[in-house]
C-alpha positions, -999 to +999 in steps of 0.1 A: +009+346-736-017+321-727-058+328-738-082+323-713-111+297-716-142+312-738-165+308-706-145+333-684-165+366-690-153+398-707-149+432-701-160+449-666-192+443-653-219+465-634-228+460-607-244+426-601-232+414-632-207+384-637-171+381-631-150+353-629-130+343-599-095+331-602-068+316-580-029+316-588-017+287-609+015+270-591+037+280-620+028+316-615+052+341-617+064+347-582+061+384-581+027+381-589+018+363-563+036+380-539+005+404-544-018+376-540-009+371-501-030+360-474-055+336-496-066+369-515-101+367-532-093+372-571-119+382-595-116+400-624-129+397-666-108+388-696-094+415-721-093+414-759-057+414-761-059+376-740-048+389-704-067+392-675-078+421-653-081+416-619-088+427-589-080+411-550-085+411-513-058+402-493-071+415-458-031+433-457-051+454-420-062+427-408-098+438-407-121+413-387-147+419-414-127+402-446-114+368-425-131+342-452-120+336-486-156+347-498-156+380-476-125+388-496-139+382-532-172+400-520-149+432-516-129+428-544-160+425-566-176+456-554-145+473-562-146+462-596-184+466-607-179+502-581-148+515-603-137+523-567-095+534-570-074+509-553-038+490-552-056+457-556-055+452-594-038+443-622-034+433-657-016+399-659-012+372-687-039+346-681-014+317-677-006+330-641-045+323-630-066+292-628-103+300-636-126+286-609-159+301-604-179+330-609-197+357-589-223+375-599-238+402-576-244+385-537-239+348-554-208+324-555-202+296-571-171+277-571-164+249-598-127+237-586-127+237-548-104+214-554-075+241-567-093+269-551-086+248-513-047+242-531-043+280-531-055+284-498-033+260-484-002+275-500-003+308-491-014+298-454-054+308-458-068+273-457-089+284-426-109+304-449-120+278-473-157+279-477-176+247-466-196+246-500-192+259-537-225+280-531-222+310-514-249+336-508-234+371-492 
């Protein structure tokens, strides 16, 4: 089991609290991201026993609404800090994400758009790559 850095935040936040944002590390299990399809938007907080909780967009209907990467985190985080019930989470050992931003209530910011454009591109998202590491929603 891998630990995650001491910056990525822990347990659950409320709403407009911080979460960090997460993209699939190429040596992810493959069943993992399976779930991770369609350039999901991953955020999620670290747990005391050194996994990570997470939860995702993937856009699986097709709604018109969630066609950018940052639309999809933007649901996935009011999920989260909403304790809304949904298929889109999990508990996975941190060495299957890469940390790469935050959000914290209508704000983005990415710090690797580097990997984050790298995820995008493999699971055939890239469209959706924001033009900046600041996003306001």
């Amino acid at each position: 089991m891998a630990i995650f850095g001491p910056d990525t935040p822990m347990e659950r936040p409320d709403a407009g609290g911080r979460a960090a944002l997460f993209a699939p590390n190429p040596q992810a299990d493959e069943a993992l991201v399976a779930a991770f399809n369609n350039g999901s938007g991953i955020t999620g907080f670290g747990n005391h026993d050194g996994t990570l909780t997470v939860y995702f967009e993937n856009n699986r209907f097709r709604d018109a609404g969630l066609t950018t990467w940052a639309s999809k985190v933007f649901k996935a985080y009011g999920r989260m800090v909403e304790r809304m019930p949904t298929v889109n989470k999990l508990v996975c050992d941190a060495a299957n994400l890469e940390h790469i931003g935050f959000i914290q209530g209508t704000e983005i910011l990415v710090r690797d758009m580097q990997n984050l454009e790298a995820w995008l591109k493999r699971s055939g998202a890239a469209d959706s790559m924001p033009e900046q590491a600041e996003i306001r929603g």
